[in-house]
N, C-alpha and C positions, 0 to 999 in steps of 0.2 A: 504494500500500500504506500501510496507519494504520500511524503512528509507533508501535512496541513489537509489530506483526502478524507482522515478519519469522522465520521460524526459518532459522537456516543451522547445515548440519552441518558439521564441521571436522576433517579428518581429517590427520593425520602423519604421513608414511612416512619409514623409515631403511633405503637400501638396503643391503648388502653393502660397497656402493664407501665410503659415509659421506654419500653423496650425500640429502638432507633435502628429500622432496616435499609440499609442501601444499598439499591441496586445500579448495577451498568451497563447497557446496552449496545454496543455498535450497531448503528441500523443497516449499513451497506453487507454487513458477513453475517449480523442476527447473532455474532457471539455474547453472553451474559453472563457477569458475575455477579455473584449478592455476597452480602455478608448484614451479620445483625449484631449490633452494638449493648450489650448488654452492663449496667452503671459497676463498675469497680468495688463502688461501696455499698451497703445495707441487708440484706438479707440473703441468705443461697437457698436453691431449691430443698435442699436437707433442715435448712433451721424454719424455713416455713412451713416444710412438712412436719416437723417435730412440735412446732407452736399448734397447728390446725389440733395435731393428738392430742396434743396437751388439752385445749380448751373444750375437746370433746369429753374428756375422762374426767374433768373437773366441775363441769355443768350442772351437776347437779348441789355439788357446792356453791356455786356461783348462784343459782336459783332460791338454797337456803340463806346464804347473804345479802341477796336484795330483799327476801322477804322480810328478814328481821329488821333491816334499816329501814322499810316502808314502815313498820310496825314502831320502829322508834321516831319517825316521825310522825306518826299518828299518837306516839303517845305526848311529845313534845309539843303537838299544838293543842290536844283537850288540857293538859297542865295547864298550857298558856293562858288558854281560854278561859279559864275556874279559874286562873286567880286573878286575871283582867275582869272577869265579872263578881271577883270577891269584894276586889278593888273597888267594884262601882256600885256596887248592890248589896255590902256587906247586912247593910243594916236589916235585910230579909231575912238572914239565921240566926236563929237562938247561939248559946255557946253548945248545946249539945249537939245539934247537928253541926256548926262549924268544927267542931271534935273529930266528927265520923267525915266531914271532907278532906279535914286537914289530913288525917289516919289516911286514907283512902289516896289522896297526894304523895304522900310518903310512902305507900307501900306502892305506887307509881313509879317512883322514881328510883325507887331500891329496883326494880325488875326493868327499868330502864336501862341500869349499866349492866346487865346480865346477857345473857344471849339466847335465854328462852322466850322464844316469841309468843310458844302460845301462852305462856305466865305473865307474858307483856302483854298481852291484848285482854287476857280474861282483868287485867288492874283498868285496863282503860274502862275496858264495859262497866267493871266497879265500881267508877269514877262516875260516868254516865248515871249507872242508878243512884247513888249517894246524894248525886244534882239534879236529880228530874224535879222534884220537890221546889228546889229552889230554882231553875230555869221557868218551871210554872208562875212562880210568883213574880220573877221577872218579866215576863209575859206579860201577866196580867199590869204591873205598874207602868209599864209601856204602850199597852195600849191603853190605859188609860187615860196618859198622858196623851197620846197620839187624840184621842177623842173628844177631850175637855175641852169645853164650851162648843162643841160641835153637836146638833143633834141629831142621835141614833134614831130616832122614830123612823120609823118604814123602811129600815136598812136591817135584813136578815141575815146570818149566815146559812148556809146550804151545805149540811156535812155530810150528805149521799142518802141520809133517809129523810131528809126534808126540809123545810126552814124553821130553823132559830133566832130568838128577839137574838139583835147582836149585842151582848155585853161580852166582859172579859173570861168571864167562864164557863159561857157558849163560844168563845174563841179558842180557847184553851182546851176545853175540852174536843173541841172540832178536830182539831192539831192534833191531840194525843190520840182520838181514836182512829184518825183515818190516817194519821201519820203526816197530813199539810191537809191545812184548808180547802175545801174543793174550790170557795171563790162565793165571793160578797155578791146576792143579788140582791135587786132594790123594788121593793114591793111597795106596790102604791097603794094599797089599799088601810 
């Protein structure tokens, strides 16, 4: 071939992996060479293979470790929350029941730094019931604050078996038995 006859096409591919193929062409003979450029540093096909086992064999560790840190964050925001609304609503418990909250916090937070989840989640539920009581009466001084000087006449609640005058403990009781309000209708009559 005359010196300057040659044409070669030159092509560069970037896979997905980051992996760099270059090919060569002469178009006049159709002769081609490739080669594929693979990075120097970071992982080899053995320690990725070795990673993939690993994270297969250890899965179901990994599944026990998020569920306990879900379960400690569920236990860290009812804590929060009982003593944000101890904070703001204290004056609704006796000392006997702030006793069996405070108890109930405490045996919270003991099973907090442990690693039994389901010991952690049966103190949350604890917690939950210990507070219904008092969640109730916060209810109720809220809405009745939300209500004052507003008047309820011809305003029902609707808790799936019918309409209720709307006060605080046909609201309350609405909530606890159907689990949320079905929703305020407005009867005219």
């Amino acid at each position: 071939m005359v010196a300057g006859a040659a044409r070669i096409r030159v092509t560069f591919d970037v896979d997905a992996d980051g992996l760099l193929e270059v090919s060569a062409r002469e178009q006049t003979t159709g002769v081609q060479a490739a080669i594929t450029v693979k990075p120097s540093y970071g992982l080899s096909d053995t320690e990725i293979t070795r990673m993939l086992k690993d994270s297969f064999a250890h899965a179901a560790d990994d599944m026990q470790a998020r569920a306990l840190g879900e379960a400690q964050v569920e236990a860290d925001r009812i804590a929060d929350a009982t003593r944000a609304a101890l904070a703001a609503d204290g004056d609704l418990v006796d000392a006997q029941e702030r006793a069996v909250i405070d108890a109930a916090l405490a045996d919270l937070a003991a099973k907090r730094s442990g690693d039994d989840k389901v010991g952690l989640r049966a103190a949350v539920e604890n917690v939950n019931r210990v507070t219904s009581e008092f969640a109730g009466r916060r209810l109720d001084r809220n809405v009745a604050r939300a209500l004052s000087g507003n008047s309820t006449s011809g305003w029902n609640a609707f808790d799936g078996r019918g309409l209720l005058p709307l006060t605080c403990s046909a609201v309350r009781r609405s909530i606890t038995q159907a689990g949320i309000l079905a929703g305020l209708v407005w009867d005219s009559t």
